[in-house]
C-alpha positions in Angstrom: 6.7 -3.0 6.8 3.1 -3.1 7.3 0.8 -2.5 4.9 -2.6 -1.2 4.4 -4.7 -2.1 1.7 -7.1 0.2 -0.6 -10.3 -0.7 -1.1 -9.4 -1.3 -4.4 -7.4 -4.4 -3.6 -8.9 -8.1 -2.9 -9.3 -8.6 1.1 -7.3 -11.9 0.2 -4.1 -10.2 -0.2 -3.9 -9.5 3.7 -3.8 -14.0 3.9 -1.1 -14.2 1.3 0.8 -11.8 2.4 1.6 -12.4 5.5 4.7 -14.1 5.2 6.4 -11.0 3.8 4.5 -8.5 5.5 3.2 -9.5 8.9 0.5 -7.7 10.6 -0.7 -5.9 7.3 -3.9 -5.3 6.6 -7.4 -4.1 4.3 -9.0 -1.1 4.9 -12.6 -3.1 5.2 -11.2 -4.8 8.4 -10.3 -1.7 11.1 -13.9 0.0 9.3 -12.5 2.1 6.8 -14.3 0.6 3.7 -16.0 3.9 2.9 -13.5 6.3 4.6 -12.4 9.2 2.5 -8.4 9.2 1.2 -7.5 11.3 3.8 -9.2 9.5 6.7 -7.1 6.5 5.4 -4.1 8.3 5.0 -4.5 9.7 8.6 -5.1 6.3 10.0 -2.1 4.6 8.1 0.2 7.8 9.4 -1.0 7.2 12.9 -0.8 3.0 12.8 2.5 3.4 10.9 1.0 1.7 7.6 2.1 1.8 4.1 -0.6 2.5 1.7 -1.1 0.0 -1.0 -3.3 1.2 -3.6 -3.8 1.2 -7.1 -5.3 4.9 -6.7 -3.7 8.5 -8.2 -5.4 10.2 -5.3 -2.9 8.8 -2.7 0.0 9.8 -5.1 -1.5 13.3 -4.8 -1.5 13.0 -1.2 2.6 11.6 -0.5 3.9 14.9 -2.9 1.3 17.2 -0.9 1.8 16.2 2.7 4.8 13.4 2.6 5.8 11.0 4.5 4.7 9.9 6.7 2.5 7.4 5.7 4.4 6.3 3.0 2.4 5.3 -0.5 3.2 2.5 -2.6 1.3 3.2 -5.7 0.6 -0.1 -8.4 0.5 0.7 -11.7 -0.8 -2.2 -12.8 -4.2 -1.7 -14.4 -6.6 -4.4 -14.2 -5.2 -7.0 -12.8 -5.8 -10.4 -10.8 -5.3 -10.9 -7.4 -2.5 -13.2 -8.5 -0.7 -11.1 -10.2 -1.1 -7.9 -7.2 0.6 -10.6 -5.2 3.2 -11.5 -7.4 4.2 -8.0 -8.0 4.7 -7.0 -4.1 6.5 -10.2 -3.6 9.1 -10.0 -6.2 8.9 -6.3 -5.2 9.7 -7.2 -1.5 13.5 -5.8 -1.6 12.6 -2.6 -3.3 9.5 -2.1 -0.5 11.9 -2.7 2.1 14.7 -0.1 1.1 11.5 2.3 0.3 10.1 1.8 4.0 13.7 2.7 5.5 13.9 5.6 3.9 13.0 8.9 6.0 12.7 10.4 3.0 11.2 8.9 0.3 7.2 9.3 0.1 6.1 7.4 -2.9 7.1 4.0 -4.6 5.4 3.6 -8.1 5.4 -0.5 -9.0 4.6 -1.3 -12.1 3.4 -5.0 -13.1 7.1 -5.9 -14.8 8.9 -8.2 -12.7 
């Protein structure tokens, strides 16, 4: 599954990612660093992303107009870049049965491992 980063995820995610999630990538780098949610849910629909974000908006967005894109959705507060990593590679299994599903719009990750 590829995934596309929120703005309000660290650029360096995309690098330590890419093992589990090749050609993923940050909104900043195809020029949507100040897009609107729905511009970046349009693009991730049409590139067949995955939205990563630690945003309620795209929530919103995967109950109002589903799949596709599909939303994964960290709960995880304030946290390091670190520990954003950690969480969607212990998660890896659980992101993988979510992005097979037809219909499943939203996967909520908390920071438990």
């Amino acid at each position: 599954m590829r995934l596309l980063l929120d703005q309000n995820l660290s650029r360096r995610l995309v690098g330590m990612l890419v093992a589990e999630y090749p050609g993923s990538c940050h909104v900043v780098e195809v020029g949507l660093d100040t897009a609107t949610d729905r511009t970046i849910w349009e693009h991730a629909r049409d590139h067949g992303f995955a939205i990563v974000s630690k945003d309620s908006d795209f929530r919103q967005l995967a109950f109002l107009l589903g799949p596709p894109p599909k939303v994964i959705w960290l709960r995880i507060g304030n946290a390091t870049t670190l520990k954003i990593f950690s969480v969607l590679q212990q998660h890896r299994d659980i992101i993988a049965e979510f992005g097979a599903s037809e219909q499943e719009a939203l996967l909520v990750l908390p920071s438990e491992l």
